[in-house]
C-alpha positions as CSV (number, residue, x, y, z in Angstrom):
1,X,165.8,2.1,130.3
2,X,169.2,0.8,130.9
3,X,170.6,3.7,129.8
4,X,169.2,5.7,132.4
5,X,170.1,3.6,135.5
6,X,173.3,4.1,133.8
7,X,173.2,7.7,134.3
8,X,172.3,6.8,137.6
9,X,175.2,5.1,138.0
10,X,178.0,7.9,137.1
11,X,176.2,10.0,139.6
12,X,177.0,7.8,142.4
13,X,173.1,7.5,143.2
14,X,173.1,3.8,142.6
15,X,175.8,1.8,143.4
16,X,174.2,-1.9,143.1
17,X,172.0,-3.8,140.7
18,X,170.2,-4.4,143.7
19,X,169.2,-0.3,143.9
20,X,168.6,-0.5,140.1
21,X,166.3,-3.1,140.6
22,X,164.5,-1.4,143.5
23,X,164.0,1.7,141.1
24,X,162.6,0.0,138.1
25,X,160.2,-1.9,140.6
26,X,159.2,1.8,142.0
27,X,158.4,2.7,138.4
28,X,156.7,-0.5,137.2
29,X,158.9,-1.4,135.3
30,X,159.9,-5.3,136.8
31,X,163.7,-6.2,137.1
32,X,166.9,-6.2,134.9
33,X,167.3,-9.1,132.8
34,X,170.4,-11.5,133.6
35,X,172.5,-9.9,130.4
36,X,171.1,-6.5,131.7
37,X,172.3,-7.3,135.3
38,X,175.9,-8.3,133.9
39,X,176.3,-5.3,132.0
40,X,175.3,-3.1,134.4
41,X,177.7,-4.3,136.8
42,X,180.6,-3.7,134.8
43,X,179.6,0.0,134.5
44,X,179.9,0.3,138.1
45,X,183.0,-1.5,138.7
46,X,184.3,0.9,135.9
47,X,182.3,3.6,137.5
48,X,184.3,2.7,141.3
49,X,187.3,2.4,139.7
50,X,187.7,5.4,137.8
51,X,186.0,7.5,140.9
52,X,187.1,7.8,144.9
53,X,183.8,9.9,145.5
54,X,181.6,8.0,148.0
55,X,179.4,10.7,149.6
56,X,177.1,13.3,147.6
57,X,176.9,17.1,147.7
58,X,173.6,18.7,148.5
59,X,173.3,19.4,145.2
60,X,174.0,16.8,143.8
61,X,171.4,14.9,145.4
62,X,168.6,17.5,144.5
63,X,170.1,17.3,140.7
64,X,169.5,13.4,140.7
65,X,166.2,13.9,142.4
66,X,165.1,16.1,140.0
67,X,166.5,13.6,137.4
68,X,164.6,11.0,138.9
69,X,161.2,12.9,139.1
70,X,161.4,13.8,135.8
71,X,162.0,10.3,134.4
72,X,159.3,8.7,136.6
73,X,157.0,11.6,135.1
74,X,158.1,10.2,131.8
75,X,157.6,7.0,131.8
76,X,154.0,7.1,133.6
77,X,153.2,9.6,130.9
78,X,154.2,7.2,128.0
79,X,152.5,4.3,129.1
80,X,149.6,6.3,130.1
81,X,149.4,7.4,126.7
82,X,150.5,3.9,125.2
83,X,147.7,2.9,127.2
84,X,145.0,4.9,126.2
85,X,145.7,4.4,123.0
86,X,145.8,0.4,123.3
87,X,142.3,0.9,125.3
88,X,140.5,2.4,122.1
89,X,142.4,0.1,119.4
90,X,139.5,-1.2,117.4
91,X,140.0,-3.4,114.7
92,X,137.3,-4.2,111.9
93,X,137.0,-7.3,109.7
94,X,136.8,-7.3,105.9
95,X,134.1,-4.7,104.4
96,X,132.4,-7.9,103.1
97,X,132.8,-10.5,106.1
98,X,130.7,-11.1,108.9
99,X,129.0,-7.3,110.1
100,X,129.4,-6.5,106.1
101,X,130.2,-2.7,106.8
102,X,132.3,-0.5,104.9
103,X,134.3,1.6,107.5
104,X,136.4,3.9,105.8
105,X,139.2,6.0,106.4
106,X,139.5,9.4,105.1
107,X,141.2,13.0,105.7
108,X,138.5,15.4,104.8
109,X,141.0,18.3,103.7
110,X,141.0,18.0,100.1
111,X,137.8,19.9,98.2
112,X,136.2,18.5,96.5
113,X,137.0,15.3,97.1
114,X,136.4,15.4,100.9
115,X,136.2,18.3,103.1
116,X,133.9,19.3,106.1
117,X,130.9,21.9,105.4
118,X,129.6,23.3,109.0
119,X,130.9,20.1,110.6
120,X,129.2,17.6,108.3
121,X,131.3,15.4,105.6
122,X,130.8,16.3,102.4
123,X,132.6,15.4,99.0
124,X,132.8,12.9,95.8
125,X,134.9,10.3,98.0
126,X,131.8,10.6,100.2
127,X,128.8,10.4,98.3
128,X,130.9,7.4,96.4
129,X,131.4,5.5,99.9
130,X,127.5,6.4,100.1
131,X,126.6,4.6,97.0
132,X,128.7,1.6,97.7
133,X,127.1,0.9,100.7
134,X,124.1,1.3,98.6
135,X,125.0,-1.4,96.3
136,X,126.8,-3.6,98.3
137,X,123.3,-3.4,100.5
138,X,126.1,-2.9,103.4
139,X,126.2,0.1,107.0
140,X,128.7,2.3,106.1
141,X,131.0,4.7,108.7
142,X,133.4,6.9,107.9
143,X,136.5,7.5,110.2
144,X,138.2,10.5,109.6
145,X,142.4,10.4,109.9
146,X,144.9,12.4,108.6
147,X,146.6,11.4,105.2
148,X,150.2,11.3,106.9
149,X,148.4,8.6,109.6
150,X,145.6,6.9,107.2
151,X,147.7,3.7,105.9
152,X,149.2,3.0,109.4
153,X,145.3,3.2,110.2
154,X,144.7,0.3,107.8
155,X,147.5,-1.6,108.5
156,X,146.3,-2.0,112.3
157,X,142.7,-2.7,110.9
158,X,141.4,0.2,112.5
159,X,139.6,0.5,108.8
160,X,138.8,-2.1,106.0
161,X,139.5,0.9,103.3
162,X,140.5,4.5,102.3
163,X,138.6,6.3,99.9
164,X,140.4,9.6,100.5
165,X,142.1,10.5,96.9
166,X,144.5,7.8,96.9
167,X,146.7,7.8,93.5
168,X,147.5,4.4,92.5
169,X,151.2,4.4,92.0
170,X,153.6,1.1,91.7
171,X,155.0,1.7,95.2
172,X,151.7,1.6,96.9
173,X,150.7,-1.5,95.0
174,X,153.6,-3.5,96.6
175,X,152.4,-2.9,100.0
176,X,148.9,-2.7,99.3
177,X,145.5,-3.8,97.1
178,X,143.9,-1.1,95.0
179,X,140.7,-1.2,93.2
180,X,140.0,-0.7,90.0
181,X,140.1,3.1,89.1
182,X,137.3,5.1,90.0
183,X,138.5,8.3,88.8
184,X,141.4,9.8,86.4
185,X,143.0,12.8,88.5
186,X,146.4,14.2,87.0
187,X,148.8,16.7,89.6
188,X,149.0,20.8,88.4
189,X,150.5,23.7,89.7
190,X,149.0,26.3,91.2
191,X,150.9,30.2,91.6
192,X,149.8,33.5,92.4
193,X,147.3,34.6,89.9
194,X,149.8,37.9,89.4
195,X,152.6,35.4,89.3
196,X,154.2,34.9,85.1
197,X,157.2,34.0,86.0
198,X,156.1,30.2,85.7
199,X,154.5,28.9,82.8
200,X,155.6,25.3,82.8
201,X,156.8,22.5,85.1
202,X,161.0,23.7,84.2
203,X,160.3,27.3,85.1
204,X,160.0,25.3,89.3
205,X,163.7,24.6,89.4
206,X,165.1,26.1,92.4
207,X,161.7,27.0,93.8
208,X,159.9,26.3,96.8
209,X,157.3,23.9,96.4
210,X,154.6,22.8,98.6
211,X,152.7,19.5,98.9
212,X,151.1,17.4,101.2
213,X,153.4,15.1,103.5
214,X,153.0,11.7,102.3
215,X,151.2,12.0,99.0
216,X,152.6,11.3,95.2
217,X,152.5,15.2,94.3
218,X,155.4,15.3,97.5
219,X,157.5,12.5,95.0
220,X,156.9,14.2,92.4
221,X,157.9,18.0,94.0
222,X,161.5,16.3,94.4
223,X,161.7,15.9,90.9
224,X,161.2,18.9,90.1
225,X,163.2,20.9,92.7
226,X,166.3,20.0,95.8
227,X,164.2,18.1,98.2
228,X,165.4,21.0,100.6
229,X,163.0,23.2,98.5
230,X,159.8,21.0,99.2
231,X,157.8,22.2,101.6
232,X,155.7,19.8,103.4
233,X,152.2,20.4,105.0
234,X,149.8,18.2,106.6
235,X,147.2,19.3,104.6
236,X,146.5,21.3,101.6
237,X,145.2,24.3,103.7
238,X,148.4,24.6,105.1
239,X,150.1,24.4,101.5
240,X,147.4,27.2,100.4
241,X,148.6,29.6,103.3
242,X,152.0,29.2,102.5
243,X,151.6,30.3,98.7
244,X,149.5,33.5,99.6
245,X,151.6,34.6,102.0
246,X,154.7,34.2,99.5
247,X,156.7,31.2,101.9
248,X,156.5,28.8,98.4
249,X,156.4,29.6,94.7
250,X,153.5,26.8,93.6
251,X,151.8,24.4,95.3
252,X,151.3,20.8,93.7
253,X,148.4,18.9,94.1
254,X,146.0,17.0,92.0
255,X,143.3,18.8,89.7
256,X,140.5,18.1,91.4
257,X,141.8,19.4,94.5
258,X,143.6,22.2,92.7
259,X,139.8,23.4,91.5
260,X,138.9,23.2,94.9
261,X,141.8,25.3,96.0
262,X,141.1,27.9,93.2
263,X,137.5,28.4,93.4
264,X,137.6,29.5,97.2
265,X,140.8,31.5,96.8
266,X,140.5,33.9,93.3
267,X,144.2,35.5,93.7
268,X,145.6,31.8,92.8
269,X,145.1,30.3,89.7
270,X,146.1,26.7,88.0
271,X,148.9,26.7,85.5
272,X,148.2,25.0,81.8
273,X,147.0,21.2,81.7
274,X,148.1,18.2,84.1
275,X,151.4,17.6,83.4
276,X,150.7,13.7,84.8
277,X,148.0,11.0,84.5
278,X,146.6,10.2,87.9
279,X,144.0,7.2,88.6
280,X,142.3,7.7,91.8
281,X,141.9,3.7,93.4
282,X,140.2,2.3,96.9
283,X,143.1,0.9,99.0
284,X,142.8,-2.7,100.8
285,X,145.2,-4.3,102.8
286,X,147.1,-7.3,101.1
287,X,144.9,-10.0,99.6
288,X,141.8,-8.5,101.3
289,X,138.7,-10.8,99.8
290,X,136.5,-7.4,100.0
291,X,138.5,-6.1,96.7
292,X,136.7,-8.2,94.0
293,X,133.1,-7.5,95.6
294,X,133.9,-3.2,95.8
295,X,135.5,-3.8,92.1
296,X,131.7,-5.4,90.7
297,X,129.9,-2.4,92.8
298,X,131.9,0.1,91.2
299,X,131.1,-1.1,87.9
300,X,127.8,-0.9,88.6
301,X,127.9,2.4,89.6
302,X,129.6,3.2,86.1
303,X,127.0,1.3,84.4
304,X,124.5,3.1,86.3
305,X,126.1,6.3,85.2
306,X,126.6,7.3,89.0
307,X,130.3,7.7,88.7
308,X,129.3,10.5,85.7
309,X,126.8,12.1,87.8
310,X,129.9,12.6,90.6
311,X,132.2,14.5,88.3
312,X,129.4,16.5,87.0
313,X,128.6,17.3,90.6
314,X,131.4,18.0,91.9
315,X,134.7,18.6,89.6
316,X,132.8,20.4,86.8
């Protein structure tokens, strides 16, 4: 904010930190701190120094109005907003502490795994959250957030987990606890059914690729390509769009998705077998006690054969 009294300043429109402390009061925004009050009073001796103008023009009194009108508009905007979102902050305990409830962040834009079907959640991460809650004997809710948005989500406990087609990868496991892997998912590349030009994963050099912001198959485009060549979506939909209407060359995504992708849109196809092992893992924040208690439930379901009965339902 000091910046802009500043501006205020070389216009002649405030000439004391008395005025700039009148303003930011006017705004609600308190006072100037004594090091702010000290450096803003050597920008206007400079100011008065280097200047001899003491009176305004008509315009430029209606410029610094306007200035002013538009900062004010600003700043109750942004903490309007800041507010708002402060208001509806709600933050959840472990899945297996006190209200024992799984509430679960997920961004349903990846079929099969999650997608929405007339408005209703549908999906393998969904019916597994499902069964969990099952087994666990816990309420389950489901909070659905974008996958560029969905760790921040967890790191301000707005959700004790994400079942959303997470790939466990060493990066992630620094910052955060997986479970144990629920499902083996390797990346492909889907082209134009009509396209031959590519046939294996050196045939995308030079190409335009397009991913998902924020997901492994985005790291893994880079590789591939110049990162100036990979396009990034917010969702695979997006991604999809891009390769039918001949913006990208491929799209990379994981197999399950890439089914998903193929089955609803017959001029794509996938090219050849995965060419990189994928486990699909729940995601925790750091040290979360919930992580051993999901880990015993999954292996139930395994030894149930529920996990089967998933990937028969939905991947096959």
């Amino acid at each position: 904010m000091l910046k802009v009294i500043e501006i205020f300043v070389e216009r002649h429109a405030i000439q004391t930190t008395e005025e700039a402390n009148e303003l930011l009061s006017s705004i609600k925004l308190g006072y100037l701190t004594e090091q702010e009050r000290k450096t803003l009073n050597i920008k206007i001796k400079n100011v008065s120094n280097s200047s001899s103008i003491h009176r305004y023009t008509l315009i430029g009194l209606l410029c610094t109005g306007i200035l002013f009108v538009a900062i004010a508009v600003y700043v109750y905007i942004h903490f309007a907003s800041y507010n708002k979102s402060d208001s509806s902050f709600n933050t959840v305990p472990s899945a297996v502490t006190e209200s024992k409830k799984l509430v679960i962040g997920i961004d349903p834009t990846l079929k099969p795994m999650e997608y929405l079907d007339n408005g209703r959640l549908v999906g393998f991460d969904v019916e597994l959250g499902e069964a969990l809650a099952r087994e666990l004997d816990a309420d389950i809710e489901f909070r659905q957030i974008i996958f560029n948005n969905i760790f921040n989500s967890l790191d301000q406990r707005q959700i004790n987990m994400i079942i959303s087609a997470v790939t466990i990868s060493t990066e992630r496991q620094e910052q955060y606890d997986f479970s144990d892997p629920y499902l083996n998912a390797g990346q492909v590349i889907i082209t134009k059914r009509d396209d031959f030009t590519i046939k294996k994963i050196s045939d995308l050099k030079g190409k335009k690729i397009a991913t998902q912001t924020g997901t492994t198959n985005e790291k893994e485009a880079i590789k591939h390509t110049s990162d100036k060549l990979v396009m990034r979506y917010p969702d695979f939909d997006q991604a999809t769009e891009a390769l039918k209407t001949g913006k990208v060359s491929a799209i990379f995504t994981d197999l399950p998705n890439a089914k998903g992708i193929v089955s609803n849109n017959p001029d794509l196809k996938i090219v050849g077998p995965p060419f990189i092992k994928e486990n699909y893992g729940i995601v925790f924040i750091k040290d979360d006690p919930s992580v051993n208690q999901i880990n015993e439930a999954l292996n139930a379901l395994r030894k149930k054969g529920i996990l089967i009965k998933l990937e028969k339902k939905w991947l096959k």
